[in-house]
PyMOL CGO cylinders between C-alpha atoms (Angstrom):
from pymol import cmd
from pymol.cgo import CYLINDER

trace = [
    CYLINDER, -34.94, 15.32, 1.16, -38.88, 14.29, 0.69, 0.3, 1, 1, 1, 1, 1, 1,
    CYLINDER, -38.88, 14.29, 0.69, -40.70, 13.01, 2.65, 0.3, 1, 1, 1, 1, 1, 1,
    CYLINDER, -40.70, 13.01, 2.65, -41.34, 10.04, 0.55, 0.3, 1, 1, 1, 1, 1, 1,
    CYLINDER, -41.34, 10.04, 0.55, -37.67, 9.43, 0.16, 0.3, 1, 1, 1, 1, 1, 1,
    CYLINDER, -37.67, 9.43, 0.16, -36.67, 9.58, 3.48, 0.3, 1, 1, 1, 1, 1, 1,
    CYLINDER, -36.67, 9.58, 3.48, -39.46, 6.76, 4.01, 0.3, 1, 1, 1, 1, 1, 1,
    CYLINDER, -39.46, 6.76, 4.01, -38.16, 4.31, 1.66, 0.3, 1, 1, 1, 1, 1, 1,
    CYLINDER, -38.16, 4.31, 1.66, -34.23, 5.08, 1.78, 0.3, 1, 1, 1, 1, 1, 1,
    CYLINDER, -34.23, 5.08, 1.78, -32.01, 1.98, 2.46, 0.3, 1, 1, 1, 1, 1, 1,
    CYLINDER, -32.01, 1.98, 2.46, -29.76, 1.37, 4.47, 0.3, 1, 1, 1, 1, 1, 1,
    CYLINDER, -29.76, 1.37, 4.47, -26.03, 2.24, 3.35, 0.3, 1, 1, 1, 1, 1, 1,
    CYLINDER, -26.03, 2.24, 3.35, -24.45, -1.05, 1.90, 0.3, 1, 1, 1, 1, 1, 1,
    CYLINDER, -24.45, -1.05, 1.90, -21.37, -2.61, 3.95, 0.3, 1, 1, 1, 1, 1, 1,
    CYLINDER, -21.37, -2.61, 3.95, -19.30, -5.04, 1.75, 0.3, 1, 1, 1, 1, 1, 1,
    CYLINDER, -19.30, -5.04, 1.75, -18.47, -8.14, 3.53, 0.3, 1, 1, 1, 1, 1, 1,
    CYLINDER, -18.47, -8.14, 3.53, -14.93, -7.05, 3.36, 0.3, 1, 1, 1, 1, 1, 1,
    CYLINDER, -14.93, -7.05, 3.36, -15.34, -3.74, 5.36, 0.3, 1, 1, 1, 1, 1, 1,
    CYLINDER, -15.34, -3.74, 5.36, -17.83, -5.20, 8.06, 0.3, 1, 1, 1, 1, 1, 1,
    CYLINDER, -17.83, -5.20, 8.06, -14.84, -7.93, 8.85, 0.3, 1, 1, 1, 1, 1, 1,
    CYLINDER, -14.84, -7.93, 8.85, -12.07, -5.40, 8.75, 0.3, 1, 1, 1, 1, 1, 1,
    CYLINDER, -12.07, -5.40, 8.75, -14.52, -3.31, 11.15, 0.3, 1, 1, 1, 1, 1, 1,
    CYLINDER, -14.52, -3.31, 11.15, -14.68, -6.72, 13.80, 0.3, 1, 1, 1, 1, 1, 1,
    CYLINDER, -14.68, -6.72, 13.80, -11.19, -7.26, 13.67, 0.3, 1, 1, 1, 1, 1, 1,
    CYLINDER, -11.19, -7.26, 13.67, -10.04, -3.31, 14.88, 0.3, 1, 1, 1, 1, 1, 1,
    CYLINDER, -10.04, -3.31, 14.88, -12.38, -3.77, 17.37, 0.3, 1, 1, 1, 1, 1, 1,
    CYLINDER, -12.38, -3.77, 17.37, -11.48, -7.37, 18.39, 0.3, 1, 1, 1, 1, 1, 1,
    CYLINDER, -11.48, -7.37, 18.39, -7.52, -6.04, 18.00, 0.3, 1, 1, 1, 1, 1, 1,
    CYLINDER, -7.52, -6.04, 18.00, -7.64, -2.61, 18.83, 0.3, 1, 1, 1, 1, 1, 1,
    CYLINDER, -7.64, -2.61, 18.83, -3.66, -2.20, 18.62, 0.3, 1, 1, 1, 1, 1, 1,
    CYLINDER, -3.66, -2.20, 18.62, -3.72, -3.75, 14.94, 0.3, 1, 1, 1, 1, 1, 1,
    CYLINDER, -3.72, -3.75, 14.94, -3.35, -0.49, 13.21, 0.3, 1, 1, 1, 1, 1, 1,
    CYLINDER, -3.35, -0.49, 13.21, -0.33, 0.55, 15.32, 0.3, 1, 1, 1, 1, 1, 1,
    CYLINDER, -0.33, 0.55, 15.32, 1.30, -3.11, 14.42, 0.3, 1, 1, 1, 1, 1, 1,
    CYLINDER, 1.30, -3.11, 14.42, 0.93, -2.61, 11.40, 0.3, 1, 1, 1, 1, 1, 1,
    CYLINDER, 0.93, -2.61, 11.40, 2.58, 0.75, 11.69, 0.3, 1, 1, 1, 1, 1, 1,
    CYLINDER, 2.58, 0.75, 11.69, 5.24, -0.38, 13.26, 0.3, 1, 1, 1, 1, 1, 1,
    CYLINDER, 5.24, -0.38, 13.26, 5.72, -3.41, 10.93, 0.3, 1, 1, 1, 1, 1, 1,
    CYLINDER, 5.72, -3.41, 10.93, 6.02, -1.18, 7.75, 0.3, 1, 1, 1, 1, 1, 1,
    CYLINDER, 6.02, -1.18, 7.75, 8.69, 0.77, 9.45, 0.3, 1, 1, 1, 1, 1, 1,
    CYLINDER, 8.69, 0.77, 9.45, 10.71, -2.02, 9.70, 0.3, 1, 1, 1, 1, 1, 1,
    CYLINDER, 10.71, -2.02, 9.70, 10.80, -2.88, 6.33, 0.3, 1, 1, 1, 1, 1, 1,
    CYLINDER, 10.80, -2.88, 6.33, 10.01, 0.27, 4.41, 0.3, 1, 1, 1, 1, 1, 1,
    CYLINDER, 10.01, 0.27, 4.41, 9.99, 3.64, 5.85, 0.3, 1, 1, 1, 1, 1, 1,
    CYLINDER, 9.99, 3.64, 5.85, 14.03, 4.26, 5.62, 0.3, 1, 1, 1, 1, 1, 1,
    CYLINDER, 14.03, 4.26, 5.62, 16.11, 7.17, 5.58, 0.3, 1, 1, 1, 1, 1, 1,
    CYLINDER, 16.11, 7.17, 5.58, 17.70, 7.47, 2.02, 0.3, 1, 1, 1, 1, 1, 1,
    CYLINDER, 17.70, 7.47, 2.02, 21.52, 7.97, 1.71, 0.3, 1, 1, 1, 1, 1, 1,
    CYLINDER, 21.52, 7.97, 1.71, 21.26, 10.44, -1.32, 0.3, 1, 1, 1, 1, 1, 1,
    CYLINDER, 21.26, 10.44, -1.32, 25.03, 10.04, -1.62, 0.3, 1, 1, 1, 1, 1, 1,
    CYLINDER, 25.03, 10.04, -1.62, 25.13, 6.54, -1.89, 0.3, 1, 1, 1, 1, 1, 1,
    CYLINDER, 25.13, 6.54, -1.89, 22.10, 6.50, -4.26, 0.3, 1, 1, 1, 1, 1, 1,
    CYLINDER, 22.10, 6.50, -4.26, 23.37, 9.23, -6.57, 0.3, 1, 1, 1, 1, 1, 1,
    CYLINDER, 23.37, 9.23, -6.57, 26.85, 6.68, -6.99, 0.3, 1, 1, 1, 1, 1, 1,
    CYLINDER, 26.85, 6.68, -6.99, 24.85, 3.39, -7.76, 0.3, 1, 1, 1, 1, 1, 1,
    CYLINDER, 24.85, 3.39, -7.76, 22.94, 5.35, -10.65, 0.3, 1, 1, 1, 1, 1, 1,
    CYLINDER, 22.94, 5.35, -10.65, 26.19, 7.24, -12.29, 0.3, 1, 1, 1, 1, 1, 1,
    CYLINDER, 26.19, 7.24, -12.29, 27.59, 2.87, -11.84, 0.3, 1, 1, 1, 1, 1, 1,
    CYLINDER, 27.59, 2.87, -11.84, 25.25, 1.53, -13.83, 0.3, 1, 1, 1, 1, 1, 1,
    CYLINDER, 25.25, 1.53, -13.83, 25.70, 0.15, -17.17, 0.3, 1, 1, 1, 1, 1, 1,
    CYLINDER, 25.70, 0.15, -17.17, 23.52, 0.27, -19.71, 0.3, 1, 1, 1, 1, 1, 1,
    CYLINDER, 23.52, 0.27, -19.71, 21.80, -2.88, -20.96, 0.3, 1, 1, 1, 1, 1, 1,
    CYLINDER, 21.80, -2.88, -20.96, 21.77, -3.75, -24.47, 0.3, 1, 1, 1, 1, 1, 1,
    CYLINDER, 21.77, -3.75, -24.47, 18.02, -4.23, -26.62, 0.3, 1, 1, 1, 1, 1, 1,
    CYLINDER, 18.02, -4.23, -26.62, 18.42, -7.95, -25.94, 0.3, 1, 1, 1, 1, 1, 1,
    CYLINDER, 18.42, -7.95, -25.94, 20.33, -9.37, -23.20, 0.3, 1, 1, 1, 1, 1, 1,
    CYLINDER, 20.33, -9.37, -23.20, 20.68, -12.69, -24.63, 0.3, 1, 1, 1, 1, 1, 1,
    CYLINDER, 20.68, -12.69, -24.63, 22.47, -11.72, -27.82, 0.3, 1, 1, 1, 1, 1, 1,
    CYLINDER, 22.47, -11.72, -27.82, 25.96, -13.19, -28.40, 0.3, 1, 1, 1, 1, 1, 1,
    CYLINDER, 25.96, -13.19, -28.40, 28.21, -10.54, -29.57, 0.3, 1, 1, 1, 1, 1, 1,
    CYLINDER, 28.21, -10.54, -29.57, 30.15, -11.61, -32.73, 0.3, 1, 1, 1, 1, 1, 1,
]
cmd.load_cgo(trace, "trace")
């Protein structure tokens, strides 16, 4: 870098967004492992690939329009 850039550079911008997310880990430092925790619970599970591979050969195809009456 110049000289003469290093003299006028500005400061990196900080959205609003990222300088509150930034106070609240260090308000809550334990947030990030809460929220680790929390997505466990409801969507890092084991997959029965058994189980799976019987409720896709069960399903039935749908017809173009669902609401069609037969005739």
């Amino acid at each position: 870098m110049s000289i003469a850039t290093t003299i006028f550079r500005r400061p990196d911008y900080e959205s609003d967004t990222t300088l509150f997310i930034a106070q609240l880990k260090a308000a809550k430092p334990t947030l990030e492992a809460e929220q680790r925790a929390g997505r466990a619970l409801l969507w890092d599970k084991n997959i029965d690939r058994n189980a799976q591979t019987d409720i896709n050969e069960g399903k039935v195809a749908q017809s173009a329009y669902v609401y069609q009456t037969k005739k």
